[in-house]
Each structure stands twice: as C-alpha cells, then as structure tokens.
C-alpha positions in Angstrom: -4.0 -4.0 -5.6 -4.6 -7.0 -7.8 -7.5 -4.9 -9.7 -5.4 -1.4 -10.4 -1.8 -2.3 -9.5 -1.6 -0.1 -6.4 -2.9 1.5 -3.4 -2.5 4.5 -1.7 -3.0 5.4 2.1 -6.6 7.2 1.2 -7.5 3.7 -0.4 -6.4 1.8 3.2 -8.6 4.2 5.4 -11.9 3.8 2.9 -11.8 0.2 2.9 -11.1 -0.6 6.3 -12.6 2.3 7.9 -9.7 3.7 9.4 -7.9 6.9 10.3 -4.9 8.3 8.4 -2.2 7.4 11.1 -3.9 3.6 11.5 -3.5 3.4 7.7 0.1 4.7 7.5 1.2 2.4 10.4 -0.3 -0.3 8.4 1.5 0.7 5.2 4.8 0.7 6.6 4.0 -2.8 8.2 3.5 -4.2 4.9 6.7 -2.5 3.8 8.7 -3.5 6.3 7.8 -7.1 5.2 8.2 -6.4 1.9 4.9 -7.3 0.8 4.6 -3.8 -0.8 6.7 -1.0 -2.2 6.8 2.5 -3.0 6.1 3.0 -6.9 6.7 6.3 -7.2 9.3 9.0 -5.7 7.3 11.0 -4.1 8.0 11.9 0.1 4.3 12.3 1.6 0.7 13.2 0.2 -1.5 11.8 -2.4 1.3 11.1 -4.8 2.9 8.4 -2.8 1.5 4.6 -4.3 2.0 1.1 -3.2 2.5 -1.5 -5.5 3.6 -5.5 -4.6 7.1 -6.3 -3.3 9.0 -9.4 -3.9 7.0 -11.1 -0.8 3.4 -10.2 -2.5 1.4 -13.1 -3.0 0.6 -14.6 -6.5 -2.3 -14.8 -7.9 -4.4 -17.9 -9.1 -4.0 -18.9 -12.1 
C-alpha cells in the first residue's frame, strides 16, 4: 500500500495466496479497525480500492 497508495481484494488473494472470500473477510477486518478505507465509491468488483485509515501505520522516515 506504501508503494501505490492502495490495494484491492485481487491484490490480497495474489500476495497471500488466498481465495476471494478469505481476502474480503480480511479486508473488512482491517476496516473495521480502521487501518484501511475505501477510496473510491464503488459497491463490489474491481473498482472498489483500499487506501490507509487514520489507524495506518507511518512510515520511517
């Protein structure tokens, strides 16, 4: 998320392997503790991205 400012669900399942529900359930997760957000309106499908909520972790410096 660092690198390109968000993720989406297909980004979750190719980096960890997983299948789409594992990935949602872990997106909502995160969401639920606010370490990401939605950036963009959309309901379902490729268009929804992720991007850092308030509880994101900073970088280094």
């Amino acid at each position: 998320m660092r690198e390109y400012g968000f993720v989406t669900n297909q980004t979750i399942r190719r980096l960890f392997d997983i299948h789409v529900y594992a990935a949602r359930d872990l997106l909502n997760s995160l969401r639920e503790r606010e370490i990401i957000d939605k950036i963009k309106d959309a309901r379902g499908g490729t268009g929804v991205k992720y991007g850092p909520g308030p509880k994101f972790p900073k970088g280094r410096s």
